[in-house]
VEXDREN-2710 file (C-alpha; in Angstrom, 1 decimal):
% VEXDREN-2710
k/r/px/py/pz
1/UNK/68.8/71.3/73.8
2/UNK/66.5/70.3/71.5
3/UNK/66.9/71.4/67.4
4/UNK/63.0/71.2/65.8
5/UNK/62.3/70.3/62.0
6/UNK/61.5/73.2/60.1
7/UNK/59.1/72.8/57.2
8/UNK/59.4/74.8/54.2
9/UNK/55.6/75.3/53.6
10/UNK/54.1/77.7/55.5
11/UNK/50.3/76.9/56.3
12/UNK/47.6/79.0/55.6
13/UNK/46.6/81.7/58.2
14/UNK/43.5/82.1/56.9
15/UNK/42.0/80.7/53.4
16/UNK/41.2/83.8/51.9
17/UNK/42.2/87.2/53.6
18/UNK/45.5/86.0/55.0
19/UNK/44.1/87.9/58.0
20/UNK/45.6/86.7/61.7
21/UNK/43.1/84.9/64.1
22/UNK/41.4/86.9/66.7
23/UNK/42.2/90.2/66.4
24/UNK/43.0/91.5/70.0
25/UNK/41.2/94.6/70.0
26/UNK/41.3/94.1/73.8
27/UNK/45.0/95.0/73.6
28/UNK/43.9/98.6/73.0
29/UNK/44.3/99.7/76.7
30/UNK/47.9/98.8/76.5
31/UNK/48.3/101.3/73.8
32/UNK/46.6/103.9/75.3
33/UNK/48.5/103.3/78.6
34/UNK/51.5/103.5/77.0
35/UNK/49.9/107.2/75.1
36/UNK/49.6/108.4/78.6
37/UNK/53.6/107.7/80.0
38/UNK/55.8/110.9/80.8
39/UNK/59.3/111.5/81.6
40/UNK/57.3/111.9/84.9
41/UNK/55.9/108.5/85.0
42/UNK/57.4/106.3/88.1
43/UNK/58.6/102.9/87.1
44/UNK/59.2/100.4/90.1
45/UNK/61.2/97.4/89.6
46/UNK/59.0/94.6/91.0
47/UNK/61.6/91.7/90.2
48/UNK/65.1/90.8/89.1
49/UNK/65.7/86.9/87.6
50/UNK/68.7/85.4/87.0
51/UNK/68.6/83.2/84.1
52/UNK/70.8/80.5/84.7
53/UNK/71.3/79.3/81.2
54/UNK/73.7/80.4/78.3
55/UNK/71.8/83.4/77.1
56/UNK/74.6/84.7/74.7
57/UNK/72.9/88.2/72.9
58/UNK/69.4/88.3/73.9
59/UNK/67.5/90.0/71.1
60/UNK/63.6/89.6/71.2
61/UNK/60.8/88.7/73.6
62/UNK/57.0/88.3/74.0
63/UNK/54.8/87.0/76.2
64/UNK/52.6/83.9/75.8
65/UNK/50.3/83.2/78.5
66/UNK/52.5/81.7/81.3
67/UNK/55.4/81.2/78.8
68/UNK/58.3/84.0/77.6
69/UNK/60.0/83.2/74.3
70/UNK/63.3/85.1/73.7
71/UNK/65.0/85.1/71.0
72/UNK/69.3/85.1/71.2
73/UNK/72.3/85.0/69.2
74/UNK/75.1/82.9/69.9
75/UNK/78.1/84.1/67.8
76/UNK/80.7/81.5/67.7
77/UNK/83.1/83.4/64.6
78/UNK/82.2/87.2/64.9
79/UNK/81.7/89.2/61.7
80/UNK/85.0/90.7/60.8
81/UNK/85.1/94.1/58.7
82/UNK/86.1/94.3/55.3
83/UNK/88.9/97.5/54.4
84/UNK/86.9/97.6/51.0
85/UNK/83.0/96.0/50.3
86/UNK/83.2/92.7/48.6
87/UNK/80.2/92.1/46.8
88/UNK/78.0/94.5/48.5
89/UNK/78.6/93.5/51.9
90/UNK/80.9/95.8/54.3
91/UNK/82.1/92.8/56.7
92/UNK/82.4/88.7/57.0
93/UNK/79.3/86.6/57.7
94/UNK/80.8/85.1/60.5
95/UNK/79.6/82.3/62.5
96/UNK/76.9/81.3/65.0
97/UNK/73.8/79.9/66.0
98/UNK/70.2/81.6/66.4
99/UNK/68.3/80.5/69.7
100/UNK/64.4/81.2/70.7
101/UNK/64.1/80.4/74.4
102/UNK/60.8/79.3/76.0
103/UNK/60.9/80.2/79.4
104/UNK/58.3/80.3/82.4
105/UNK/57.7/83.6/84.1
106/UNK/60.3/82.1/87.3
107/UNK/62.8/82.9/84.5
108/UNK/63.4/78.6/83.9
109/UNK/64.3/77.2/80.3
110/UNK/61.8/75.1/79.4
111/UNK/63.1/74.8/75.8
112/UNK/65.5/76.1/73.1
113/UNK/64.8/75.6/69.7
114/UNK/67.8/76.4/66.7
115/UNK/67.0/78.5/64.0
116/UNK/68.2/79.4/60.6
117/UNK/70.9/78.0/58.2
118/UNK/73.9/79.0/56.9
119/UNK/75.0/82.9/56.9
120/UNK/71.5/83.4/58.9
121/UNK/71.8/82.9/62.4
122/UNK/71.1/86.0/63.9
123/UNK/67.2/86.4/65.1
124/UNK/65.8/89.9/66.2
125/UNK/63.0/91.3/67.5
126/UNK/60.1/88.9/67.9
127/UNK/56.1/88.9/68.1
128/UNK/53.2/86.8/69.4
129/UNK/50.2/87.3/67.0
130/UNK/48.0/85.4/68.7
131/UNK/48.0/81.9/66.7
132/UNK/52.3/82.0/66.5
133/UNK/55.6/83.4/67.4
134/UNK/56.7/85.2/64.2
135/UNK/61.0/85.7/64.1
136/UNK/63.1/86.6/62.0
137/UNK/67.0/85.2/61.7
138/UNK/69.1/87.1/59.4
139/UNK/72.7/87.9/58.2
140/UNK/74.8/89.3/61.3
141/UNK/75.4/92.3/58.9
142/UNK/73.7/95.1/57.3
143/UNK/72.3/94.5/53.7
144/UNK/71.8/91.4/53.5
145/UNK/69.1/88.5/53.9
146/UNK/66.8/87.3/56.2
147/UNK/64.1/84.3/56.9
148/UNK/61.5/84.9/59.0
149/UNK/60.0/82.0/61.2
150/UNK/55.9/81.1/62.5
151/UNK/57.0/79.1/65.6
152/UNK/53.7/77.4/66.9
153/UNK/54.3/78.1/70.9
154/UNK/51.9/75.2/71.9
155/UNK/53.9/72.1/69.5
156/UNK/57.3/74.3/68.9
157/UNK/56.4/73.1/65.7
158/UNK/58.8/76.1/62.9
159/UNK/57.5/76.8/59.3
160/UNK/59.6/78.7/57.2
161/UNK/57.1/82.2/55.9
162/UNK/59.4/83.6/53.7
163/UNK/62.4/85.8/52.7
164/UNK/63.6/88.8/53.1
165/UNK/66.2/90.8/50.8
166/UNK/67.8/92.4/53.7
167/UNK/68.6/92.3/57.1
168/UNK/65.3/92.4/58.9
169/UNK/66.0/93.0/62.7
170/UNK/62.5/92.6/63.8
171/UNK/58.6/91.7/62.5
172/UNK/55.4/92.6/63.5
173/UNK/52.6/90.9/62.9
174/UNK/49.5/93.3/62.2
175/UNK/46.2/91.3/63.6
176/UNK/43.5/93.1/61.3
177/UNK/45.5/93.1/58.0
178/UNK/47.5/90.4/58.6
179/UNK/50.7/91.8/57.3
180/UNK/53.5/91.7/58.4
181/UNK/55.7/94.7/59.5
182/UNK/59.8/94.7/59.5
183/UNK/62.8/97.0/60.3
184/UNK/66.2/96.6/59.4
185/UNK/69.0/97.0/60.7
186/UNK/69.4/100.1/63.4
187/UNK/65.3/100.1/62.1
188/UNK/66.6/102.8/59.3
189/UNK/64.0/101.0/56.7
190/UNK/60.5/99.8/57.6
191/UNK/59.0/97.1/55.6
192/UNK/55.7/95.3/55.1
193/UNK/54.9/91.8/53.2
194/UNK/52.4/89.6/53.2
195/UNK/52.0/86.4/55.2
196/UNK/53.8/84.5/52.8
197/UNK/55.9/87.5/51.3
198/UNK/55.5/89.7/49.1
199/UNK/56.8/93.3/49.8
200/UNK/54.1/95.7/49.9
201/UNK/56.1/98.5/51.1
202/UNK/59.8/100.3/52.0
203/UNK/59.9/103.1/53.5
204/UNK/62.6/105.3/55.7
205/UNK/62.0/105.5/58.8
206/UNK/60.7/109.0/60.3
207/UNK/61.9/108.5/63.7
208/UNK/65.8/109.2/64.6
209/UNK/65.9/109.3/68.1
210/UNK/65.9/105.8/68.6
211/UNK/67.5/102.4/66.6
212/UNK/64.3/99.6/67.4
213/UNK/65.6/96.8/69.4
214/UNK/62.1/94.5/69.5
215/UNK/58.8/95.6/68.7
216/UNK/55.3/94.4/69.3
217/UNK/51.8/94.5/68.2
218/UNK/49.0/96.4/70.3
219/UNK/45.9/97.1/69.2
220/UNK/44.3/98.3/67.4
221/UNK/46.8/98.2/64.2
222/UNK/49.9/100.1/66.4
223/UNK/53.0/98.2/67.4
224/UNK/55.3/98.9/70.5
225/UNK/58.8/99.3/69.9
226/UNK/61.6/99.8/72.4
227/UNK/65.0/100.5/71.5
228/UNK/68.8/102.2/72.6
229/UNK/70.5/105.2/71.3
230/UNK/74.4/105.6/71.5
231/UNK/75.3/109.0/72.4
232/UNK/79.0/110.7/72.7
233/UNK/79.5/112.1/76.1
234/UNK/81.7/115.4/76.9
235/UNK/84.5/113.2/78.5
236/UNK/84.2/110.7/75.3
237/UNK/82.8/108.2/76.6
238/UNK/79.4/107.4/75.5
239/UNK/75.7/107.0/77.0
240/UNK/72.5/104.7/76.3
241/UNK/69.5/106.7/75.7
242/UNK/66.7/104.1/76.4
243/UNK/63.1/104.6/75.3
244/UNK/59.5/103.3/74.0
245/UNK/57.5/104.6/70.4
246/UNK/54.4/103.9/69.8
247/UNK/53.7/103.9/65.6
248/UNK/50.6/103.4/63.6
249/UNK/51.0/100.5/61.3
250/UNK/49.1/101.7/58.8
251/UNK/50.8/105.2/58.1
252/UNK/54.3/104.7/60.0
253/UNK/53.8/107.5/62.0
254/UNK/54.8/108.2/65.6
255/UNK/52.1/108.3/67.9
256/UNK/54.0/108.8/70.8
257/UNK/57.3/108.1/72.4
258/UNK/59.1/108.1/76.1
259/UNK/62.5/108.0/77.6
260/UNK/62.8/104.9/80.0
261/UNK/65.9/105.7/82.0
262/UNK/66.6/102.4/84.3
263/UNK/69.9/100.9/84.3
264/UNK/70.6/97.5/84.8
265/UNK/73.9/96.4/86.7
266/UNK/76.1/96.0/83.9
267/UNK/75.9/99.6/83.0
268/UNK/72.8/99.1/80.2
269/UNK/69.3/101.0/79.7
270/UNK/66.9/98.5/80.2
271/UNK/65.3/98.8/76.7
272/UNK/69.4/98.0/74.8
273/UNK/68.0/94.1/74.4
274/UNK/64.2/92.5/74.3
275/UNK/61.4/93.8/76.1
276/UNK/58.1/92.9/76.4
277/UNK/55.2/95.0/77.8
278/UNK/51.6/93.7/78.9
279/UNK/48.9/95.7/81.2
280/UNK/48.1/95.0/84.9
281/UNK/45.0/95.9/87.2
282/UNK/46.3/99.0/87.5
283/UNK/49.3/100.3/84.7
284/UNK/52.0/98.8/82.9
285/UNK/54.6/95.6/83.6
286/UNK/57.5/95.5/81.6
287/UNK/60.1/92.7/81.2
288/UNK/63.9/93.8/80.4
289/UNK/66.8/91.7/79.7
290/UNK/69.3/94.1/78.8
291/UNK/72.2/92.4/79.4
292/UNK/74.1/89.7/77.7
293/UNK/75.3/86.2/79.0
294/UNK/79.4/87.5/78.9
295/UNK/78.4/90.2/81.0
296/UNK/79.4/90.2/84.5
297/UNK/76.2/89.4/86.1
298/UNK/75.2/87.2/83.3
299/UNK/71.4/88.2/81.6
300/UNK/68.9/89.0/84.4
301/UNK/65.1/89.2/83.9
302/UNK/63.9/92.9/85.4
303/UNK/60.5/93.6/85.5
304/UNK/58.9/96.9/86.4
305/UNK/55.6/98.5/87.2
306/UNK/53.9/101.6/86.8
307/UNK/50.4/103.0/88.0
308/UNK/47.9/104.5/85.7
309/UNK/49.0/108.1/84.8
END
C-alpha cells in the first residue's frame, strides 16, 4: 500500500475561467443513449471479476482509459448513535480509513492511495473530468464536513481543492463551466462551488425516488447518477430499488430516469455501490460493484451490455 503526499494548494485548472480542459462534447452520445433506456431495455451481463483485494465499502468509480479508480471506506470504529445530538451531530465520528483504488479492467490493484485526515475518512461518489480524478472524503455522518480531492491518475499525485460544510457524498465535475457539482448525504441537497470553493448554490433535491450513490459527468453539461432505494416489503422485510437519472447541471432537473433491476449474489441491486457507465459500438457497458468486501462472495466487478434501443 502506498499512502501519497497531499498538497494543500490546489493548482490552477485554467488561469482565467477555471474552466476544465477539453470539454468532451463527444460524451454526448452516452447521454442520449442513456435518454433512450426503458424498463424494456435488455441488459446482458458480459463479465463478473473477483477482486481479490480488501475492498471494505466500495463507494465510487470512473473509468480512465485502461485504468478503474474506486473509491472505498474502510471503517475500523463504526459511528455509534447518539440518544440526544451533541453539538449538532446525531452519532460518533468513528473511525477509519478512505481508500481510492486504481485498478486495470482484469479487475487487478495496481495501487491504493489513503485519503483524508482525521473525522474524514469516508470518500463517495467520484469523477474523471478529463485532466483529474475529483473525490470527495467526508465525515461518516450526516451534517457535517467534507474535503474534496484532484487526484492526477497519471502521477497519483492528490491536491487538496477545498471544503465543504457538510457531508458531500459525491462531486461532479462540469467540463464547460468548470464547477463543480455535490450531493449530500442520501443526495437530499445538491451543491455547486467553484474549482477552488466557493458555494455558488444549495438547493433540495427534486428527485425522491432515488438516494445518489456515484454520479458522473456526460456531456454536454448533464451528469449520470445511479443510486438504491430501500423499500418496506409486505412480509417486512425490505427491497432495493436500483436505478439511473440523468440531470441537467445547469437547472437540476431530471432529464430522464430508469429502473435497473440486476441483482448481484449477495442479494444487492447492482446500482447500491459505484458504477461507472461508458458507450460501445453498439449501446451501453456498465460496471457494478455492488457488493462489499464482508460480504459472502467478497466485491465482484459485473459488467453489462445493452444494444442501441
Amino acid at each position: 500500500m502506498r499512502t501519497l503526499a497531499i498538497t494543500v494548494a490546489a493548482a490552477c485548472l485554467l488561469a482565467s475561467s477555471g474552466a476544465a480542459a477539453s470539454p468532451s462534447h463527444d460524451r454526448e452520445p452516452l447521454a442520449d443513449r442513456v435518454a433512450s433506456l426503458t424498463r424494456d431495455t435488455t441488459w446482458t451481463q458480459v463479465d463478473r471479476i473477483s477482486l481479490d483485494f480488501d475492498t471494505y465499502h466500495p463507494q465510487g468509480m470512473a473509468l480512465v482509459g485502461d485504468r478503474i479508480f474506486i473509491s472505498s471506506v474502510e471503517v475500523i470504529e463504526a459511528p455509534q448513535r447518539y440518544p440526544e445530538p451533541i453539538d449538532g451531530y446525531d452519532r460518533s465520528p468513528g473511525k477509519g480509513v478512505g481508500h481510492l483504488f486504481v485498478l486495470n479492467r482484469d479487475g487487478e490493484l495496481l495501487d491504493d492511495i489513503e485519503l483524508g485526515a482525521g473525522d474524514s475518512y469516508h470518500p463517495g461518489g467520484i469523477d474523471y473530468d478529463g485532466r483529474d480524478v475529483w473525490v470527495p472524503v467526508a465525515e461518516y455522518r450526516p451534517d457535517s464536513a467534507a474535503t474534496v480531492y484532484r487526484v492526477d491518475p497519471e502521477t497519483l499525485d492528490v491536491d487538496r481543492a477545498f471544503e465543504a460544510n457538510d457531508h458531500i457524498g459525491g462531486v461532479v465535475r462540469d467540463q464547460v463551466s468548470g464547477r463543480v457539482h455535490g450531493v449530500s448525504w442520501g443526495s437530499r441537497t445538491m451543491y455547486s462551488w467553484t474549482p477552488h470553493g466557493r458555494q455558488l448554490d444549495r438547493a433540495p433535491n427534486r428527485d425522491h425516488m432515488l438516494d445518489y450513490q456515484d454520479c458522473a459527468y456526460v456531456a454536454f453539461r448533464k451528469q449520470l447518477c445511479t443510486g438504491v432505494t430501500g423499500l418496506p416489503t409486505a412480509d417486512g422485510g425490505s427491497y432495493e430499488l436500483g436505478g439511473l437519472a440523468l440531470l441537467d447541471l445547469r437547472s437540476g432537473s431530471m432529464l430522464h430516469e430508469v429502473p435497473f433491476q440486476q441483482f448481484s449474489s449477495a442479494g444487492h441491486v447492482m446500482t447500491r455501490n459505484p458504477v461507472a457507465v461508458e458507450t460501445t459500438r453498439d449501446g451501453l457497458r456498465m460496471f457494478a460493484a455492488p457488493d462489499d468486501g464482508e460480504d459472502a462472495a467478497g466485491t465482484e466487478l459485473y459488467v453489462y451490455e445493452t444494444e442501441r434501443s
